[in-house]
MIDOSE-1310 file (N, C-alpha, C; in nm, 2 decimals, decimal comma, always signed):
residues 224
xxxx	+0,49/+9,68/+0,61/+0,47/+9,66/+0,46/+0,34/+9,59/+0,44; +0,26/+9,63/+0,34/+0,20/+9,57/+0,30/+0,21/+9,43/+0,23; +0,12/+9,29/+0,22/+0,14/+9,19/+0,15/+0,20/+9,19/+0,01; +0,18/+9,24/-0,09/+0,22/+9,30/-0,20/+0,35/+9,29/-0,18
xxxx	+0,39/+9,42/-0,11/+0,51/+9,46/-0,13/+0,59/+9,34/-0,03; +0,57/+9,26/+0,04/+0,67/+9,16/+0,13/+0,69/+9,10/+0,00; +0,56/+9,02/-0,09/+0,59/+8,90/-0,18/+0,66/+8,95/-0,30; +0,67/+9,07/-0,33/+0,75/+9,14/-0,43/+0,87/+9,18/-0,40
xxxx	+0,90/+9,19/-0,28/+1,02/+9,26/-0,24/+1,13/+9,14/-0,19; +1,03/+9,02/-0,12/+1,13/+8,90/-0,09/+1,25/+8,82/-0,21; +1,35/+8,82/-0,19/+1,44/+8,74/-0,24/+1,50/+8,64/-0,21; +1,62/+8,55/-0,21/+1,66/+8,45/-0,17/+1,78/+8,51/-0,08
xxxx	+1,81/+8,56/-0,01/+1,94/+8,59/+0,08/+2,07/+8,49/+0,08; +2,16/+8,53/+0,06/+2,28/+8,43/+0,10/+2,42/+8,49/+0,07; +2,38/+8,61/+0,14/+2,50/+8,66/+0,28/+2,47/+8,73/+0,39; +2,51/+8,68/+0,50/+2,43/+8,77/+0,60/+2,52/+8,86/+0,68
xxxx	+2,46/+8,94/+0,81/+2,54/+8,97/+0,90/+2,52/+8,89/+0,97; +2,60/+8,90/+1,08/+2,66/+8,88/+1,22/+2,56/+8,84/+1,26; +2,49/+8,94/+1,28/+2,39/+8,98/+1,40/+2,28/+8,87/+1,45; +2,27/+8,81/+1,57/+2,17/+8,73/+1,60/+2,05/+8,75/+1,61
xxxx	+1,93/+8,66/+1,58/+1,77/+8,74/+1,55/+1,73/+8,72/+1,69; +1,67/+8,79/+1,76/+1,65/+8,78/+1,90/+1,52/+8,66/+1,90; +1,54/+8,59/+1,97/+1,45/+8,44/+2,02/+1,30/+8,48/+1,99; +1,25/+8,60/+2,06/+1,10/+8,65/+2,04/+1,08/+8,69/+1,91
xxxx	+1,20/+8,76/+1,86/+1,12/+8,80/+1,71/+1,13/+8,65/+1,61; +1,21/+8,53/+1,63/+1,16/+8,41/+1,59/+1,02/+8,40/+1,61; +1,00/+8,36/+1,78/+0,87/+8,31/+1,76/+0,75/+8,43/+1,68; +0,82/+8,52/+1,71/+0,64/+8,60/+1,63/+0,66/+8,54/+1,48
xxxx	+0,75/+8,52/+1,40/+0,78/+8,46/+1,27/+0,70/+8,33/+1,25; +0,73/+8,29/+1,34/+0,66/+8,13/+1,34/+0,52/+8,12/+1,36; +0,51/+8,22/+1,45/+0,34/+8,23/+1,47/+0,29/+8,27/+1,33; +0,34/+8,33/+1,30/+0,27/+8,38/+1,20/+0,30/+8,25/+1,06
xxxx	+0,38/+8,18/+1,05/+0,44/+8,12/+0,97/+0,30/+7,98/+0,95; +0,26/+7,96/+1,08/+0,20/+7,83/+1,09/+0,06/+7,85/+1,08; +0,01/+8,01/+1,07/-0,13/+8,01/+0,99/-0,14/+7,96/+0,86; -0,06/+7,93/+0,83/-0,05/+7,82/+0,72/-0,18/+7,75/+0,64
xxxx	-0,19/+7,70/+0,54/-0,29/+7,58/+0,50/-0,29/+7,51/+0,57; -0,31/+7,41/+0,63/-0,30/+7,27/+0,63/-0,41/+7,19/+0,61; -0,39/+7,06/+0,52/-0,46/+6,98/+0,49/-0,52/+6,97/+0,65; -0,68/+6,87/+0,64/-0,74/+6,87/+0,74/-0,71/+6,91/+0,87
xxxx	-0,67/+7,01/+0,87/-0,58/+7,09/+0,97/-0,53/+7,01/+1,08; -0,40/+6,88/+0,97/-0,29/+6,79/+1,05/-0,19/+6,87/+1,13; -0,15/+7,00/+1,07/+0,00/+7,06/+1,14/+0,08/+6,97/+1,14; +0,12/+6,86/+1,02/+0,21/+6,80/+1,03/+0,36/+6,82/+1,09
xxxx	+0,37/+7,00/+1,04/+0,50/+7,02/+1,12/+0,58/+7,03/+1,19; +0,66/+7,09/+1,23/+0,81/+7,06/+1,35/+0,93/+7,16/+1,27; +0,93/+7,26/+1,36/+1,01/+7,34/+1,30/+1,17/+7,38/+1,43; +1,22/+7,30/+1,39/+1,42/+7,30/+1,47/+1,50/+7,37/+1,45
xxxx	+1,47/+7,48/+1,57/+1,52/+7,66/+1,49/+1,67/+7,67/+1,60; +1,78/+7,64/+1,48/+1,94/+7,61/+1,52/+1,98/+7,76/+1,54; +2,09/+7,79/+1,64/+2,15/+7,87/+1,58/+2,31/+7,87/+1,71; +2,43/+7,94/+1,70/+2,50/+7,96/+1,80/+2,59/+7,79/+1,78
xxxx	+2,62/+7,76/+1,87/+2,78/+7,65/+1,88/+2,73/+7,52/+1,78; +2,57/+7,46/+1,86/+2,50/+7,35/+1,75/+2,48/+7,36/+1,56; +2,43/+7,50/+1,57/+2,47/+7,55/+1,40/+2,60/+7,52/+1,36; +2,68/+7,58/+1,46/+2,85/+7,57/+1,35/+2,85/+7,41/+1,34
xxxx	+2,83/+7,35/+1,44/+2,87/+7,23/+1,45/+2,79/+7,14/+1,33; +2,65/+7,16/+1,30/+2,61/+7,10/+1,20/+2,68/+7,15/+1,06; +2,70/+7,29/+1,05/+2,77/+7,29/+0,90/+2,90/+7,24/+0,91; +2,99/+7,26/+1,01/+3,11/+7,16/+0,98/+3,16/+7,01/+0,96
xxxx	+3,03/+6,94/+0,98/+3,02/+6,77/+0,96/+2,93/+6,77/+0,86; +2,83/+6,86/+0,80/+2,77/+6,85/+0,74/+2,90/+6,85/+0,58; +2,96/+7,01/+0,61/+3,08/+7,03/+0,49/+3,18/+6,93/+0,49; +3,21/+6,87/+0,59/+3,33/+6,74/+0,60/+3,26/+6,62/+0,56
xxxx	+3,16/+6,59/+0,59/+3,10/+6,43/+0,50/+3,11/+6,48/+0,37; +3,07/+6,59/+0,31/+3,04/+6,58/+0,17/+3,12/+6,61/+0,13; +3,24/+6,69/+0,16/+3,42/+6,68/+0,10/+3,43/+6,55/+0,12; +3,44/+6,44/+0,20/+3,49/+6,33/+0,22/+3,45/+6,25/+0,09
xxxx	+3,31/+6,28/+0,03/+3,27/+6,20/-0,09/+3,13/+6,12/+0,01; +3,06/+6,15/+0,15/+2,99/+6,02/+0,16/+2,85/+6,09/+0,14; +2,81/+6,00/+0,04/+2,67/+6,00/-0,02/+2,58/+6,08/+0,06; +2,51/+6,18/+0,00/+2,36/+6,21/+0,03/+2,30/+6,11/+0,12
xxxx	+2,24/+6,19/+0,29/+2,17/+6,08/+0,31/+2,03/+6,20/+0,32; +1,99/+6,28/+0,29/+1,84/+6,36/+0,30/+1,78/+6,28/+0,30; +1,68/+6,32/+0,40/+1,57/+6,20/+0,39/+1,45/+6,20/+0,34; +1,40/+6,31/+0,21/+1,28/+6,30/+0,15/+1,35/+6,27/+0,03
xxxx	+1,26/+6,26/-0,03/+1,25/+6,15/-0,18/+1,37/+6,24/-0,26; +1,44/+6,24/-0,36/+1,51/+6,33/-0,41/+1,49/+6,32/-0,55; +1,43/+6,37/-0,64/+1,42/+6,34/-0,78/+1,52/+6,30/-0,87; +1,53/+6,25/-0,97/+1,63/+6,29/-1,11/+1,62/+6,44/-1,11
xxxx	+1,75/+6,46/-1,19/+1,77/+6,59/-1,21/+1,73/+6,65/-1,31; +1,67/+6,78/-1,30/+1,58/+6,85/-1,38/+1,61/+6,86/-1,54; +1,50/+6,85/-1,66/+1,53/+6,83/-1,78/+1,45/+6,97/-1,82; +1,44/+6,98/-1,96/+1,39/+7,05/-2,08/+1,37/+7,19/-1,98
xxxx	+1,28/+7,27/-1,97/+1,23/+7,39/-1,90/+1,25/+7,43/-1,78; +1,26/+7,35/-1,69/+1,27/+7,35/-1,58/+1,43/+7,38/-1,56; +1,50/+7,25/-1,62/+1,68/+7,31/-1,64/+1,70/+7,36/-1,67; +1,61/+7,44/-1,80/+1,69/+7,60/-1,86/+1,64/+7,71/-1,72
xxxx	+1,52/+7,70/-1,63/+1,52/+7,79/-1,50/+1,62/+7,82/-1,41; +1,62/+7,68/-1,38/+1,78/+7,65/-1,29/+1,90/+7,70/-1,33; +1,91/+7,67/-1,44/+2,05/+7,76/-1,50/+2,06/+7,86/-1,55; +1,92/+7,92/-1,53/+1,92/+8,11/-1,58/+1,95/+8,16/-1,47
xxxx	+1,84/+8,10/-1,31/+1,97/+8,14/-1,19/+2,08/+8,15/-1,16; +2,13/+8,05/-1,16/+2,25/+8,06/-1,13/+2,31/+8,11/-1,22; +2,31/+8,11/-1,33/+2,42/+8,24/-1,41/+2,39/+8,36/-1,37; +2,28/+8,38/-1,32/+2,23/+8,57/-1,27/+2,32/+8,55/-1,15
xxxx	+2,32/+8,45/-1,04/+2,39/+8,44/-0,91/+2,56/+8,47/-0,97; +2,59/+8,34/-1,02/+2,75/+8,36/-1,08/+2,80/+8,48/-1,11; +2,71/+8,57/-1,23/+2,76/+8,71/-1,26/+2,75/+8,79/-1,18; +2,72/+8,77/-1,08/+2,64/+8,88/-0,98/+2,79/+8,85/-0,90
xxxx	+2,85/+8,72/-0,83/+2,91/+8,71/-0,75/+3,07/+8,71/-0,83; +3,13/+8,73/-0,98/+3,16/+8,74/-1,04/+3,21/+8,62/-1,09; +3,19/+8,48/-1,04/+3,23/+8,36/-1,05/+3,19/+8,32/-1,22; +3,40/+8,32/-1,28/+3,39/+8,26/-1,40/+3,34/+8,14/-1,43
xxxx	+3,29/+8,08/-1,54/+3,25/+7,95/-1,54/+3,38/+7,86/-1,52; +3,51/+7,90/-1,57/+3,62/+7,87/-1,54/+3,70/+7,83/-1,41; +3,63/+7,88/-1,33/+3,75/+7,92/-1,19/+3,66/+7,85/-1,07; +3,75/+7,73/-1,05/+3,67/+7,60/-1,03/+3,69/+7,63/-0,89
xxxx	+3,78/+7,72/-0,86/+3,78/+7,74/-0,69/+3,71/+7,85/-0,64; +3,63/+7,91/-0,72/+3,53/+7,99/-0,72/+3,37/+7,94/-0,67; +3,39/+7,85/-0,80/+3,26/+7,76/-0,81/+3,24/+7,67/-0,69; +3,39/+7,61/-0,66/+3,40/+7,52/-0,52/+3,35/+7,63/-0,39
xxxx	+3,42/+7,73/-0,39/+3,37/+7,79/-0,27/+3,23/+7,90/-0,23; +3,13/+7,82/-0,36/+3,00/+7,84/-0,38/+2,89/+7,77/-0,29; +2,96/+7,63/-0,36/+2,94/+7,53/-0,29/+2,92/+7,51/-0,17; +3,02/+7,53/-0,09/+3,05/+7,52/+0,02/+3,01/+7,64/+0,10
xxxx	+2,94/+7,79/+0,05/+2,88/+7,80/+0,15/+2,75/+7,73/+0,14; +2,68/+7,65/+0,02/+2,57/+7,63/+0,03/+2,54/+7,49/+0,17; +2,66/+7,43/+0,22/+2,69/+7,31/+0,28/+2,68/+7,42/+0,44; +2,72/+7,52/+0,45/+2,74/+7,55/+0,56/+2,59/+7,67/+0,57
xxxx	+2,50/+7,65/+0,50/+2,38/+7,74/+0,54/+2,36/+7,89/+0,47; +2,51/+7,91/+0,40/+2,54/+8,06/+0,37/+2,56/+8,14/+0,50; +2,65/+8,06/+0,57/+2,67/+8,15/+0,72/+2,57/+8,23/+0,77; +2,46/+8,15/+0,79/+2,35/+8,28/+0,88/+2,34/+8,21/+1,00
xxxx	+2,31/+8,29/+1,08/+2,27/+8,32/+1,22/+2,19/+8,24/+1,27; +2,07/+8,17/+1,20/+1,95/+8,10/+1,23/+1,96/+8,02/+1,11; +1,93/+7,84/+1,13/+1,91/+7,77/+1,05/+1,71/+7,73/+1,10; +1,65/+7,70/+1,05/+1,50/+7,65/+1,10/+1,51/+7,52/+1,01
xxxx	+1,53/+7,37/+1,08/+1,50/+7,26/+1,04/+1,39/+7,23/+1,04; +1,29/+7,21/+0,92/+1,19/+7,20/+0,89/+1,12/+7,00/+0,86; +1,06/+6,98/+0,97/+1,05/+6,82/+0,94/+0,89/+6,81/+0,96; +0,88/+6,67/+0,95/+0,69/+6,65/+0,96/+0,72/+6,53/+1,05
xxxx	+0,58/+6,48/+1,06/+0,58/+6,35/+1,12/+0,63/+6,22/+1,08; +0,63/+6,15/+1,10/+0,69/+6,01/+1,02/+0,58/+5,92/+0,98; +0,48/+5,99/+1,12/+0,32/+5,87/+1,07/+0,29/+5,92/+0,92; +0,33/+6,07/+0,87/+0,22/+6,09/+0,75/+0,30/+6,04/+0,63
xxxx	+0,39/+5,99/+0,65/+0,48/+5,94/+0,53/+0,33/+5,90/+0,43; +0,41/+5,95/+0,29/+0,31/+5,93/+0,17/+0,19/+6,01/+0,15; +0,14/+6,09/+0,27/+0,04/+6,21/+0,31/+0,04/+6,31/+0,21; -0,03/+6,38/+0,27/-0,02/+6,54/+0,16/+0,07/+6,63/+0,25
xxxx	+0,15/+6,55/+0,31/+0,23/+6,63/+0,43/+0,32/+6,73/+0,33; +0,35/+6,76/+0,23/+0,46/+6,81/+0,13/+0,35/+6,95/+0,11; +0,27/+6,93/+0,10/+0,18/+7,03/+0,08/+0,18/+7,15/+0,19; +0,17/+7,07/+0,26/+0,16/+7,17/+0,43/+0,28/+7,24/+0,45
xxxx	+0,36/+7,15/+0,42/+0,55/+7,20/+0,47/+0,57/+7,31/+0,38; +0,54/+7,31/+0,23/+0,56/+7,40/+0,13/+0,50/+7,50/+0,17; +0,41/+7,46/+0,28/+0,31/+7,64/+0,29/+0,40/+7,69/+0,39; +0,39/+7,63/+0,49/+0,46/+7,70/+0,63/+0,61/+7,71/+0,62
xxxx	+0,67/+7,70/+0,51/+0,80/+7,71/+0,50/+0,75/+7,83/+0,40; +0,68/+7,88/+0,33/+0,71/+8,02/+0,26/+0,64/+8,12/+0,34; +0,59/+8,04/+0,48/+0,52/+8,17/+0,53/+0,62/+8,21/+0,61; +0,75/+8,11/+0,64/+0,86/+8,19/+0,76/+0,94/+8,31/+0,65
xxxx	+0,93/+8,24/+0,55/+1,02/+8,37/+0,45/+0,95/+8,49/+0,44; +0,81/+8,45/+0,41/+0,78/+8,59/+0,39/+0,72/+8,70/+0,56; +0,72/+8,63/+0,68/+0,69/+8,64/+0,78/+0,85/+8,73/+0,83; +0,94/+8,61/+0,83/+1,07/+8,69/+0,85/+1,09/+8,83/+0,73
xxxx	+1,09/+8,86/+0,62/+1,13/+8,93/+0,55/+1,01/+9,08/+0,59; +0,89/+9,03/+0,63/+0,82/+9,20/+0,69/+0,91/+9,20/+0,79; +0,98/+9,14/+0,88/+1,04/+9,21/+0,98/+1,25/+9,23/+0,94; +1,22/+9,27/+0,81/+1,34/+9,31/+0,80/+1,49/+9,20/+0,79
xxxx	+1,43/+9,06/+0,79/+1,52/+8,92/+0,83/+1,48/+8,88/+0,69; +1,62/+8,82/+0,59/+1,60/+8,72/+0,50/+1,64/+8,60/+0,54; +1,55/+8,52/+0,37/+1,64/+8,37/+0,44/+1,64/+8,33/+0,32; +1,64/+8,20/+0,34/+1,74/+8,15/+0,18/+1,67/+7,95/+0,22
xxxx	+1,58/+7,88/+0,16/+1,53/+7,78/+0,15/+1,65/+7,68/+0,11; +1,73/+7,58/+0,14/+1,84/+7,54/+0,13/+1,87/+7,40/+0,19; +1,88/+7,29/+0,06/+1,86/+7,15/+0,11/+1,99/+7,09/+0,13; +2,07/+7,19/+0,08/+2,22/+7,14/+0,11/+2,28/+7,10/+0,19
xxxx	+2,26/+7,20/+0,30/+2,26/+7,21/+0,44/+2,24/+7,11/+0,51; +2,14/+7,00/+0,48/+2,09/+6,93/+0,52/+2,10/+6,78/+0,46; +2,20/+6,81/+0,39/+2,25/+6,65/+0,30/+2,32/+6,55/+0,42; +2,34/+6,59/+0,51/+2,44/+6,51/+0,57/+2,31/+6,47/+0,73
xxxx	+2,21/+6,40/+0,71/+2,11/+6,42/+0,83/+2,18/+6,40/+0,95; +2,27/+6,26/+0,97/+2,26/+6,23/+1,06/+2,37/+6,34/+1,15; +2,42/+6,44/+1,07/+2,48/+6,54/+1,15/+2,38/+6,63/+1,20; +2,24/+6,66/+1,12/+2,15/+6,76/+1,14/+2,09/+6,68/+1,27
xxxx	+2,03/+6,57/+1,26/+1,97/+6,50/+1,40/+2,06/+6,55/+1,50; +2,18/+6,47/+1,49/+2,31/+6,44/+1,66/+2,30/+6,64/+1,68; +2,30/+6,72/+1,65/+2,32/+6,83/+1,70/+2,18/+6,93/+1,73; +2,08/+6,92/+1,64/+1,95/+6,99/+1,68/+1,87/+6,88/+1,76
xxxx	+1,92/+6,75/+1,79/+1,86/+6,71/+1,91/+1,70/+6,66/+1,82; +1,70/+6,60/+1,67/+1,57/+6,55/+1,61/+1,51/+6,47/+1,67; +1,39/+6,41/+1,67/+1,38/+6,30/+1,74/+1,36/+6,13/+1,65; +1,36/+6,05/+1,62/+1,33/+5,99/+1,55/+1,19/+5,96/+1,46
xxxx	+1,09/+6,04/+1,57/+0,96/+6,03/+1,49/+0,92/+6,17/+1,38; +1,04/+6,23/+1,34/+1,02/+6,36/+1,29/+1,13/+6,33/+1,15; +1,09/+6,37/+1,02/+1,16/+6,34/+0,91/+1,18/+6,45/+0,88; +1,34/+6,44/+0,84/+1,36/+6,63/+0,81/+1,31/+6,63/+0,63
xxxx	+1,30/+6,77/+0,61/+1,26/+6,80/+0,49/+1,33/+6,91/+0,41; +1,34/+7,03/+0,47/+1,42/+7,12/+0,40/+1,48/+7,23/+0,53; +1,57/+7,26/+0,51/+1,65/+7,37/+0,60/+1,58/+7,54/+0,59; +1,57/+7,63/+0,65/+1,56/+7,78/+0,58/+1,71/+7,84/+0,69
xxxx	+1,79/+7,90/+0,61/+1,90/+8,00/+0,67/+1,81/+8,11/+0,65; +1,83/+8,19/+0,76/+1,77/+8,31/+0,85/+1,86/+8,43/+0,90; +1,87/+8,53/+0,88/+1,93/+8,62/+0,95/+1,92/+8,77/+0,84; +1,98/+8,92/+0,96/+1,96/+9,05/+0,89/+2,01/+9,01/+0,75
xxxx	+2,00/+9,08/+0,65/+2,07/+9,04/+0,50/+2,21/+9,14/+0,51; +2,30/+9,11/+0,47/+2,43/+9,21/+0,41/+2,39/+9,26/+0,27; +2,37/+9,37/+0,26/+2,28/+9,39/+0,15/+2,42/+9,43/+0,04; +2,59/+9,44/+0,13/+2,70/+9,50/+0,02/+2,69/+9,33/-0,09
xxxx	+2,66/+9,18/-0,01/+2,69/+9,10/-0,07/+2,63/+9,08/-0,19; +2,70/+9,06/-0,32/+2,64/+9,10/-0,45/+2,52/+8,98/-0,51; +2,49/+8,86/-0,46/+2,42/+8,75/-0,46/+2,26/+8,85/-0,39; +2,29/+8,88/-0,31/+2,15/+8,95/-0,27/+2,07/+9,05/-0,37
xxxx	+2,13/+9,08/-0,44/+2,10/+9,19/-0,49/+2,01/+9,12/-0,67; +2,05/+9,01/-0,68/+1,97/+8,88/-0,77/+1,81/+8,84/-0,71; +1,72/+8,90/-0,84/+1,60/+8,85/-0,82/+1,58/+8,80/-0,93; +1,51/+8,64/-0,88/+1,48/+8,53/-1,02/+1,32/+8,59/-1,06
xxxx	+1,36/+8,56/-1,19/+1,22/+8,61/-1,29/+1,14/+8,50/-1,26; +1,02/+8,53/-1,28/+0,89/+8,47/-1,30/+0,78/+8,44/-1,43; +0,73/+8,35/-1,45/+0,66/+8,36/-1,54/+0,53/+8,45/-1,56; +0,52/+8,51/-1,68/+0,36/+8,57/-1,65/+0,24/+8,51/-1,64
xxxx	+0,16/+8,55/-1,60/+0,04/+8,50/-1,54/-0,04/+8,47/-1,65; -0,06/+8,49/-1,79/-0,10/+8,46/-1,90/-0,03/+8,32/-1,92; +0,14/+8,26/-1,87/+0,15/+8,17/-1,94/+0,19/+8,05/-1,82; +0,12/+8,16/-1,72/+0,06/+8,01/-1,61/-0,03/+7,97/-1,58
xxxx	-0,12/+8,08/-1,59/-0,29/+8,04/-1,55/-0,40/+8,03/-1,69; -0,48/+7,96/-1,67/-0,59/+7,96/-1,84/-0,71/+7,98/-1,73; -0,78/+8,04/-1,83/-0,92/+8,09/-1,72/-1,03/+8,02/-1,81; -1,16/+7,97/-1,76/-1,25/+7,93/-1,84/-1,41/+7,96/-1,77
xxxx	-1,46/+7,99/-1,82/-1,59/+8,06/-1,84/-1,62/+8,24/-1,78; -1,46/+8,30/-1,82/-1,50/+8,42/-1,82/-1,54/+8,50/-1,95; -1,59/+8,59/-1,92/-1,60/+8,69/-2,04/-1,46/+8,79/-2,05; -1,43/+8,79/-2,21/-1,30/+8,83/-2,23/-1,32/+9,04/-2,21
């Protein structure tokens, strides 16, 4: 595929198959993933690519602390929750996802067992724990990670593999450390679930609108 068509064609995946991504077609993903930007070319990154007994095992303590009720411990900054434009975004998704997956606003065991694939990764095959250094705390490290985390999406997606960016997954760290083996000098940042897509699952088949380019970009000193 051409560029074009990867960044036009990629979606957010979140059902997969079975099927495991073989170890080499990872790393060519990643090679390619960490041509990346990077500020003063730090490579802040560290990418902790789960999958097989350690995967289950993180989504099952990950989904049991947070049924239990015990607090978020993620370890990048977490904002307040989104207001005015940005919330009406958020919530035009997920109603496109809901209708899509047929989940009433009503049917709270619906909505619960949304949730909870979002705790378990959306059952894919490959988790990629995505962390930086600890020295760049405060850095432009957020900058770098944002690049090399949309280059594995769209790096996986020319080879046929979706994934789905997912911080849920990752609410519960000290489960994500004890099983991918983190090291302490490495701060996690966001999860990507990876694997073939189930293309019958009706969530896949949801693509979020975008704004047009007139009412994100202003240009100045062209001729009209």
């Amino acid at each position: 595929m051409d560029f074009d068509s990867v960044v036009h064609g990629r979606r957010s995946i979140r059902g997969y198959k079975p099927d495991p991504i073989p170890k080499e077609v990872l790393k060519e993903i990643i090679e390619v993933a960490t041509r990346a930007p990077s500020s003063m070319n730090t490579q802040p990154w560290h990418l902790h690519v789960i999958s097989g007994e350690p995967l289950d095992r993180i989504r099952k303590g990950n989904t049991e602390r947070n049924l239990a009720g015990i607090p978020s411990s993620r370890e990048f900054r977490v904002e307040k929750g989104y207001e005015g434009v940005h919330r009406e975004r958020q919530v035009k998704v997920a109603i496109q996802l809901f209708e899509a997956m047929g989940i009433e606003r009503h049917d709270k065991q619906k909505r619960q067992d949304w949730v909870l694939r979002g705790f378990r990764q959306f059952d894919a095959p490959v988790s990629v724990i995505v962390a930086y250094d600890k020295e760049l705390e405060g850095d432009i490290r957020h900058f770098d990670l944002g690049a090399v985390t949309y280059g594995l999406a769209l790096a996986a997606w020319s080879r046929g593999i979706g994934s789905v960016i997912n911080s849920q997954g990752i609410m519960q760290s000290p489960v994500v450390r004890e099983h991918a083996n983190i090291p302490d000098n490495h701060v996690i940042q966001t999860s990507v679930a990876m694997g073939y897509p189930d293309f019958d699952f009706p969530a896949n088949a949801v693509v979020s609108t975008r704004r047009p380019v007139d009412e994100v970009a202003t240009f100045v000193g062209f001729d009209d």
